[in-house]
N, C-alpha and C positions, 0 to 999 in steps of 0.2 A: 535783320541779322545777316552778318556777311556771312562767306564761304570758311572763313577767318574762325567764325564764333562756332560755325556747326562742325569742324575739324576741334576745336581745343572740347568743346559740348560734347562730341563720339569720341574721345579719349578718355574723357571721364566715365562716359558710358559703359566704353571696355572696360573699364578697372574695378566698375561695379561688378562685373559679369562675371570677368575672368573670376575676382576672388569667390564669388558663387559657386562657378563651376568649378574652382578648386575648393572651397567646403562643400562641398555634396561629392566630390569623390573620394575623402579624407574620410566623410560620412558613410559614405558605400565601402570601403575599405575597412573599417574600425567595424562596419555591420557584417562584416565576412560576404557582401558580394562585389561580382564582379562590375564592368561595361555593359548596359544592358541599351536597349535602342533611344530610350528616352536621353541617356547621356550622350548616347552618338550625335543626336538630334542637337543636344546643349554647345557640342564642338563645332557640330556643323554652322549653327548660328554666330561661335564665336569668332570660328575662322572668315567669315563672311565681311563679319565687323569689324576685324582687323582691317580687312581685303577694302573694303569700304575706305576708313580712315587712310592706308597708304596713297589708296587711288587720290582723298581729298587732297596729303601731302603735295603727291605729284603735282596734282592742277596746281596746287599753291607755289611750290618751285617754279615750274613755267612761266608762272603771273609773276613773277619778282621776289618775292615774299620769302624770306632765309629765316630760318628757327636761329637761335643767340648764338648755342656751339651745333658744331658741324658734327657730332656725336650722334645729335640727334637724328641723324640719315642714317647710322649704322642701327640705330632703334627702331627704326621703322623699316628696314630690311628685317630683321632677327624676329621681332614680335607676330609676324605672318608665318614664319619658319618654326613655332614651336610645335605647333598643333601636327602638321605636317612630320615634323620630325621624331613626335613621342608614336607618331603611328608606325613609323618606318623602326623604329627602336623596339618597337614592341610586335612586328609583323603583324600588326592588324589584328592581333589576340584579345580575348575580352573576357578573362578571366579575372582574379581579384588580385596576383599581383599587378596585371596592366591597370588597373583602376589607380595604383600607387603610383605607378608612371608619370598617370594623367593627371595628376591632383599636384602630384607635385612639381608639370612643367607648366602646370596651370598658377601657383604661387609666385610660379618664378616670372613668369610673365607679366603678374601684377606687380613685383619689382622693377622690371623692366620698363611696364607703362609708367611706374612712377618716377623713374628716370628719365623717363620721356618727357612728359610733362615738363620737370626743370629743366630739362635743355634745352626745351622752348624758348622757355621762360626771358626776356630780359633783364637781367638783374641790376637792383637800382642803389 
């Protein structure tokens, strides 16, 4: 398995996740509660894995290696910046509306990866 296969393999990974962590915040929100530690935990894992996959990106630019459109570089900056940024949006609060925050920059981010993924992609 190249570095190739375990980069497009942790994109899929994410997108599992991500949409997880965004129905269980959908799920905590609709059950009237808020951010409790075990979700902190589910972002902190998610932002890792993003952090993960950019890092693979990068080594894969340096090696030669270009995703089909160049889009795909502005996705891979933004998708590390949601998590980070639903937290700076919501001052670290973890009440039940922040739960909606997060559930819903959590959807959006599974958008995102799936835009990622096709601008990888070669088209034939």
């Amino acid at each position: 398995m190249t570095i190739f296969d375990v980069h497009a393999r942790l994109g899929n990974t994410a997108l599992l996740y991500f949409l997880l962590v965004s129905l269980w915040g959908f799920y905590r929100f609709l059950t009237r509660k808020g951010v409790d530690s075990a979700y902190w935990g589910m972002l902190a894992i998610a932002e890792v894995l993003v952090l993960a996959e950019a890092g693979l990106g990068i080594y894969l630019w340096l090696s030669g290696l270009r995703p089909a459109r160049s889009v795909h570089i502005l996705y891979g900056l933004l998708i590390p910046a949601m998590i980070p940024g639903a937290y700076f949006y919501t001052k670290g609060r973890d009440g039940r509306p922040e739960i909606l925050v997060y559930g819903t920059a959590m959807i959006i981010t599974v958008g995102l990866i799936i835009r990622a993924v096709y601008t990888a992609q070669v088209s034939f």
